[in-house]
Residue, then its C-alpha position, 0 to 999 in steps of 0.5 A: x758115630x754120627x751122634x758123636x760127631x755132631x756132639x764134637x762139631x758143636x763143642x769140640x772136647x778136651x778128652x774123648x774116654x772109652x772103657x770098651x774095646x769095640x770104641x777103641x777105634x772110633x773115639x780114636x777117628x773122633x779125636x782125629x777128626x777134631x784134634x782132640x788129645x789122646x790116642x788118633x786113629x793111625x795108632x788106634x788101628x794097630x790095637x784093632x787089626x791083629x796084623x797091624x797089632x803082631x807088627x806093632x808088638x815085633x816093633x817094640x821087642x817083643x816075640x811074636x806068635x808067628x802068622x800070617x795075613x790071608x786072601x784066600x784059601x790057598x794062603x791057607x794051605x800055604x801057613x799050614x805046610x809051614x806052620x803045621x797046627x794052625x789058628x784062623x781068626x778074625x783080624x779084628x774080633x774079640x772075645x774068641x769069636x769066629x776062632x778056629x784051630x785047625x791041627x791038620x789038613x782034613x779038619x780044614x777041610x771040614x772048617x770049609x765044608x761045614x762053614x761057607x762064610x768062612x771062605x767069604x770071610x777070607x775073601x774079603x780080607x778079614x781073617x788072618x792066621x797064626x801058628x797053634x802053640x800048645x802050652x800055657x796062655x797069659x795075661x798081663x794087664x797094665x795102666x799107663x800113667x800120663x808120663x808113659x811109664x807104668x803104674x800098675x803092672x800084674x801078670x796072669x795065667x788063664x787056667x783055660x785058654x779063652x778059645x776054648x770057652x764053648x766047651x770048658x769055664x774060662x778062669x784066670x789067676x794071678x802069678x806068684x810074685x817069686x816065680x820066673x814067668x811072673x819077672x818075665x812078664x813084667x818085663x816084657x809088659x814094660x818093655x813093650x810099654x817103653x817103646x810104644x809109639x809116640x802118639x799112643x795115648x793109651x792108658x790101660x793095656x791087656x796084652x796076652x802071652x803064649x809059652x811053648x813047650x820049651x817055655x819061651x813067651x810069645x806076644x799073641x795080643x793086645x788091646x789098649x782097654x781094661x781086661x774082661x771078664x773079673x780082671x777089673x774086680x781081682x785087681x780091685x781085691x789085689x791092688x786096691x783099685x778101681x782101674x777103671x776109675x784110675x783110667x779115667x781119670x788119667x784119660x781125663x787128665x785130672x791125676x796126671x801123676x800116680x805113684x806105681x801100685x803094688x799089691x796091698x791085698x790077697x793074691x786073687x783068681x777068678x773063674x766063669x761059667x762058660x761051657x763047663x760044668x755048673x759053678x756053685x756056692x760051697x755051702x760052708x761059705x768060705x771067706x776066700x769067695x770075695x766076690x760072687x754073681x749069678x747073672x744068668x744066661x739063656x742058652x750057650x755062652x756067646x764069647x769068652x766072658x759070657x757067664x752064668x756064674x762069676x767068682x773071685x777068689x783068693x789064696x795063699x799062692x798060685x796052686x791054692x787059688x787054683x784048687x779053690x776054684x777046682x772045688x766050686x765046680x764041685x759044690x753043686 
């Protein structure tokens, strides 16, 4: 931050960019500080603080994961008699780390007992809790064109939900075009971009959904940067674009004007070794791995995108990809 500063007080910059969550905030005080185009710090804030993030998501329409902002473990106890199944987690982490889901009072117990930081943490402000909803998990990444209005919009399903990386492999994959969550989403994605706050300056969205057992979508999260993990990659197979380039430059100013994109190629998934069983290479080499890497890792996954293995890969459909993806983890 110091070295960013001092760069800007010798040559104050038209564009600060970023392509990393953790970053959100601090180019966004940088360009505060100077006066710089784009997203200011008092917007920044409500895509880092999961409570300023449910208030902003609420404020644009959208149907939020009911939570609650805690002190002490007594506000925990409370959520829970309201909200029964709970999750704590880190107001402003990332990655699935630190979460807990809690289903009942004697596993809170336990939570508190076996983890003394936890009850700092609380203390001091830093987690906050929302009510467990059981069902399926979503993601809809989206790139903001210059003119506020959406130029690539593609909803997903994570085939694990992300908090669960520790003991299962995280996989995610795209939503058939004709199916009723996909239209959903797409328009709750536009929606919420419609009526951001002026000021935003994001170009590129991750925003995750819930459905419940009745099959309603609840706003969970969202961050103003490009999804991890293989997102980049799958829409790069889908789309045809390098999202992260696209954000750049519209970032930058240089394409201040880019038609909406659909998809020009294959539906695509993707799956990653996290804590499941090992991902191997079929050995028939089938042409529907688009994209394979074993970057390596020693010990056990730290996040939800820390991978062993990582695969991309395509399909007719939705229940096609899935059973593709089922069947690296029995190529081994």
């Amino acid at each position: 931050m110091a070295r960013l500063f001092e760069l800007c007080s010798e040559a104050p910059p038209d564009r600060i960019i970023i392509n990393s969550e953790r970053d959100v905030l601090r180019a966004a005080e940088a360009r505060s500080l100077f006066g710089v185009h784009g997203m200011t710090s008092d917007v920044a804030v409500m895509f880092r603080d999961k409570v300023r993030m449910k208030e902003l998501l609420a404020g644009c329409g959208l149907p939020v994961v009911p939570y609650r902002a805690v002190r002490c473990v007594g506000d925990v106890l409370a959520a829970r008699r309201e909200f029964g199944a709970i999750v704590v987690k880190p107001r402003d982490g990332v990655g699935s780390v630190g979460v807990h889901v809690l289903r009942s009072g004697p596993e809170l117990l336990d939570a508190l007992r076996s983890d003394p930081a936890l009850v700092l943490a609380l203390s001091s402000g830093t987690l906050m809790v929302e009510k467990y909803i059981e069902g399926a998990v979503f993601h809809v990444d989206v790139i903001v064109g210059a003119d506020g209005a959406p130029v690539l919009v593609s909803p997903s399903r994570y085939t694990v939900p992300p908090h669960r990386f520790r003991t299962e492999n995280l996989g995610s994959v795209m939503l058939d075009e004709g199916d009723g969550t996909f239209r959903a989403l797409d328009a709750a994605a536009r929606e919420f971009v419609a009526a951001l706050p002026g000021g935003c300056g994001a170009t590129a969205l991750h925003i995750e959904f819930l459905a419940d057992p009745q099959g309603r979508l609840h706003a969970g999260e969202v961050a103003a940067r490009i999804g991890g993990a293989l997102v980049k990659d799958s829409i790069r197979f889908s789309f045809g674009v390098d999202i992260s380039q696209m954000s750049c430059l519209i970032s930058a100013g240089i394409t201040p004007s880019v038609p909406e994109l659909s998809r020009k190629g294959p539906q695509v998934g993707w799956i990653i070794q996290n804590g499941g069983p090992e991902l191997s290479f079929p050995a028939d080499s089938p042409d529907w791995v688009l994209h394979q890497e074993m970057p390596g890792r020693a010990g056990a996954a730290r996040n939800s995108v820390d991978a062993a293995a990582r695969f991309v890969v395509a399909g007719e459909d939705e229940k096609v990809i899935v059973d593709r993806m089922k069947q690296l983890s029995r190529a081994v």
